[in-house]
C-alpha positions as CSV (number, residue, x, y, z in Angstrom):
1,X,1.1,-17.2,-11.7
2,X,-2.6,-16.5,-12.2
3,X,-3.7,-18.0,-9.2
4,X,-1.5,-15.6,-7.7
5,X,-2.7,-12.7,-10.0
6,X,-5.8,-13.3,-11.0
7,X,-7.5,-14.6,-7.3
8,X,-10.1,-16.5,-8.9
9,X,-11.5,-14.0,-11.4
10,X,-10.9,-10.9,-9.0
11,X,-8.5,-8.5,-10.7
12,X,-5.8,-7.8,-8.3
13,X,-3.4,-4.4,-8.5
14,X,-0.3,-3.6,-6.8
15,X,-0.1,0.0,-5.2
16,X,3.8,1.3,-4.3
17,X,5.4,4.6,-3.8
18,X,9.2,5.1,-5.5
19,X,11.5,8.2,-5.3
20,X,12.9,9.9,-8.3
21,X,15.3,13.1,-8.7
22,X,15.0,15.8,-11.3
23,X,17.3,18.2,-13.1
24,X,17.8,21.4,-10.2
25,X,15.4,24.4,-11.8
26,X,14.2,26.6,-10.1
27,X,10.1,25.2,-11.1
28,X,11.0,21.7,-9.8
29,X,12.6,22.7,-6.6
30,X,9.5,24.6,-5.4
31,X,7.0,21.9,-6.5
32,X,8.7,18.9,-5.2
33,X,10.8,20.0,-2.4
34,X,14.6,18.6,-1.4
35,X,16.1,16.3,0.6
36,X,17.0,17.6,4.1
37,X,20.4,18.3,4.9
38,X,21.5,19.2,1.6
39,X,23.5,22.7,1.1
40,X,21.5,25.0,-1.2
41,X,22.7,25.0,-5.0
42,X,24.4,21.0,-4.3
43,X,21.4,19.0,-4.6
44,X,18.6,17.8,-6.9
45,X,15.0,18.1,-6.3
46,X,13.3,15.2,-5.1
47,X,9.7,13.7,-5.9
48,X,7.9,10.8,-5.2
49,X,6.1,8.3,-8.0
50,X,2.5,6.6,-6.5
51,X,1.8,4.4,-8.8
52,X,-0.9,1.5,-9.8
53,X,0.1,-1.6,-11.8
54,X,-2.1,-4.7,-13.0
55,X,-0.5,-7.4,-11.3
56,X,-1.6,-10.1,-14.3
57,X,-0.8,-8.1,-17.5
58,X,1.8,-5.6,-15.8
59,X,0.2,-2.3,-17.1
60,X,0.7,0.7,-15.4
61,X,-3.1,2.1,-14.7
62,X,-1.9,5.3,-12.8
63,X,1.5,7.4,-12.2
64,X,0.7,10.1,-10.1
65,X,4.2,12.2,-9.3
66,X,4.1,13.7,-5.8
67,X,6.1,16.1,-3.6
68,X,9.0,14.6,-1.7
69,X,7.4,15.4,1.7
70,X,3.8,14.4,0.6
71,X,2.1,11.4,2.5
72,X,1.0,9.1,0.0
73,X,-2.1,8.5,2.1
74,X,-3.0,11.9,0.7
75,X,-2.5,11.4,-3.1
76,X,-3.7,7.6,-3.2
77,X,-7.3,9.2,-3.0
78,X,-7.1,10.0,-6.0
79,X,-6.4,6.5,-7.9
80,X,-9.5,5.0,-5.7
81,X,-11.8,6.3,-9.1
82,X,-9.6,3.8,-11.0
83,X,-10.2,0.6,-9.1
84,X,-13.4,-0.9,-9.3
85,X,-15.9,-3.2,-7.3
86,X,-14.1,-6.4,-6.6
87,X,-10.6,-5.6,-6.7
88,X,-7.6,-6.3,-4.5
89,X,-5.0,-3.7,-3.9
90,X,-2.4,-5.1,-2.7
91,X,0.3,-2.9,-0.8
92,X,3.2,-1.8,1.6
93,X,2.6,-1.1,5.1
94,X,2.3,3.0,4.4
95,X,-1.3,1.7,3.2
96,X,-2.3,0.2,6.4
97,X,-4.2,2.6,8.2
98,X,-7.6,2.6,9.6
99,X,-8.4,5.5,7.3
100,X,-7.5,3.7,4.3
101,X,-8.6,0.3,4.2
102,X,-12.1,1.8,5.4
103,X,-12.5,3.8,2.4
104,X,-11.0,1.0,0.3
105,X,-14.0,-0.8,1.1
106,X,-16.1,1.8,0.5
107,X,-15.2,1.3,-3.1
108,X,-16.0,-2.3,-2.8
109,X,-12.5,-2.9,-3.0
110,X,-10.4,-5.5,-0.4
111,X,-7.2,-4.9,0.4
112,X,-3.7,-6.9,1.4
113,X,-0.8,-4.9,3.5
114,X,1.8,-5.4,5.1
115,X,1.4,-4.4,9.2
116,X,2.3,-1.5,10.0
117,X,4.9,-0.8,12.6
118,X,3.1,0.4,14.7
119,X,0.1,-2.1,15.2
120,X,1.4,-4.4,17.9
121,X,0.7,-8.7,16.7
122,X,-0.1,-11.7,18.8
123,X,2.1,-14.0,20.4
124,X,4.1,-16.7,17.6
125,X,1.9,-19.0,18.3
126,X,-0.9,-17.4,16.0
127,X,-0.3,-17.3,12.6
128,X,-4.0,-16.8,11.5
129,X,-6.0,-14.2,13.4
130,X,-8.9,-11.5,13.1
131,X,-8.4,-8.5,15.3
132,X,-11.4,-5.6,15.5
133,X,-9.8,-1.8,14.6
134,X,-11.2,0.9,16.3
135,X,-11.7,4.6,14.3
136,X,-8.8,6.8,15.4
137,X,-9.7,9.8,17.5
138,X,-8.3,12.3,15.4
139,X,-9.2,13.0,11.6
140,X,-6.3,12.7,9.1
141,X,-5.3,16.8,8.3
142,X,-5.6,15.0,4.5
143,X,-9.3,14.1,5.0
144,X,-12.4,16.3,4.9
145,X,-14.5,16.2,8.2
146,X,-17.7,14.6,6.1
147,X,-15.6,12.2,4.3
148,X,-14.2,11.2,8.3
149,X,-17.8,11.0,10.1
150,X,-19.1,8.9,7.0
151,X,-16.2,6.1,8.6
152,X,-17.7,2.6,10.4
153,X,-16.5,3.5,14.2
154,X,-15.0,-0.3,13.7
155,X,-13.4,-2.6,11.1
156,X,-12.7,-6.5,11.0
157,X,-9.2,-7.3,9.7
158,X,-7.8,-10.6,9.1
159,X,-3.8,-10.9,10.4
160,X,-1.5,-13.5,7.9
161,X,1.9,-14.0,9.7
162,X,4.6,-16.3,8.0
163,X,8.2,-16.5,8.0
164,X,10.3,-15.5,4.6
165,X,13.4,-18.4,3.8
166,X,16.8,-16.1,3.6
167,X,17.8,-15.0,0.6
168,X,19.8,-12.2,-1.0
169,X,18.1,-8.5,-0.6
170,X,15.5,-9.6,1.7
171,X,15.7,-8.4,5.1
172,X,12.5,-9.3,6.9
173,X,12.5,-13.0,8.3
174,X,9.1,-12.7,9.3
175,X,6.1,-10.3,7.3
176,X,2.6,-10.0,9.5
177,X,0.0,-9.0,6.5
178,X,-3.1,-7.2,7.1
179,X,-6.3,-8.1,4.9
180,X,-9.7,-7.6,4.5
181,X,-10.2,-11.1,2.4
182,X,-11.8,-12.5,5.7
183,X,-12.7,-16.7,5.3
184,X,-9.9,-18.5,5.8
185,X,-11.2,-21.6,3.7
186,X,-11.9,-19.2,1.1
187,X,-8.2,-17.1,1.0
188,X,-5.9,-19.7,3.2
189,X,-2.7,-18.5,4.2
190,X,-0.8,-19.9,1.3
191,X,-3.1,-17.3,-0.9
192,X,-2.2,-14.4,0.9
193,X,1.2,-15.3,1.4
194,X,1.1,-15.6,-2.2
195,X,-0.8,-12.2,-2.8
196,X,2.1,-10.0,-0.4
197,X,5.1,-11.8,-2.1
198,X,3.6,-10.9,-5.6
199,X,4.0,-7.2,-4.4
200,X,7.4,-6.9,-5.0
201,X,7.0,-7.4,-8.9
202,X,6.2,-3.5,-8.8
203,X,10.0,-3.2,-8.2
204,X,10.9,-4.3,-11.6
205,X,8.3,-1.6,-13.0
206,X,9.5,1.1,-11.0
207,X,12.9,0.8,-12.2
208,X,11.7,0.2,-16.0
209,X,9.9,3.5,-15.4
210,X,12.7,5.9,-14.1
């Protein structure tokens, strides 16, 4: 495990967002919003939980609760103070943006996510592959116009594909993972493979939290 954790003296974190409902007041219903499609007075108001977690001792350095229709790309700003120079966040795909990875390494900080969606991958013949990202055209509604022109116009990242054996509760057969942890002789495959899987561990957490 602390090859896995510790990535060679680097401390690594794992980064996840979890929903949570509260008791129906009147207080909690306007600050974190309800589900959609639920009939006034016959629901429960619904927030989310961003939290941070220390992937080699499993300590919870942040728990930020946030309204139900909040983008976590909005409140993760604020747990960028807690990481420091060095670190590797490691994350689902709602943290793979352009926007976030760049300020990620503003902080000095690399970072391992799954794909997003949306981000189209090579043929199956490449399993190991650097791509160049180009700045979006539009600035996040989240982000303040200085904070956006102080962006690179471009960004390296490293793509990690590899196919998942089947097993119980896992429903992805194959997981494409995006990465700033470049040299390939440095962080194989194997690492990062090793890095993603890791992830899920904040699952466990979440539920000893709620």
């Amino acid at each position: 495990q602390q090859t896995a954790t510790l990535l060679n003296g680097r401390r690594v974190v794992l980064a996840d967002v979890a929903a949570f409902s509260t008791p129906d007041t009147p207080e909690l219903g306007r600050c974190l919003g309800y589900p959609s499609g639920q009939r006034q007075g016959c629901g429960f108001p619904v927030g989310r939980l961003l939290g941070v977690i220390d992937a080699m001792t499993g300590a919870v350095l942040a728990a930020l609760c946030c309204p139900l229709f909040t983008h976590e790309a909005r409140e993760v700003l604020a747990l960028h103070p807690l990481l420091r120079r060095g670190d590797v966040l490691v994350a689902d795909r709602a943290f793979c943006s352009y926007t976030q990875i760049a300020l990620l390494l503003r902080h000095g900080v690399d970072a391992v996510a799954r794909l997003h969606q949306r981000r189209p991958t090579r043929p199956a013949r490449n399993d190991d592959y650097s791509e160049t990202w180009t700045k979006p055209p539009a600035r996040p509604q989240w982000m303040s116009a200085a904070a956006w022109l102080a962006l690179p116009e471009q960004l390296t990242v490293r793509i990690v594909r590899y196919a998942v054996p089947p097993r119980k509760g896992c429903r992805s057969r194959v997981v494409s993972v995006a990465t700033t942890l470049l040299d390939p002789l440095a962080f194989p495959p194997a690492t990062i493979m090793r890095l993603y899987g890791h992830r899920w561990n904040i699952e466990t957490c979440f539920n000893q939290l709620k």
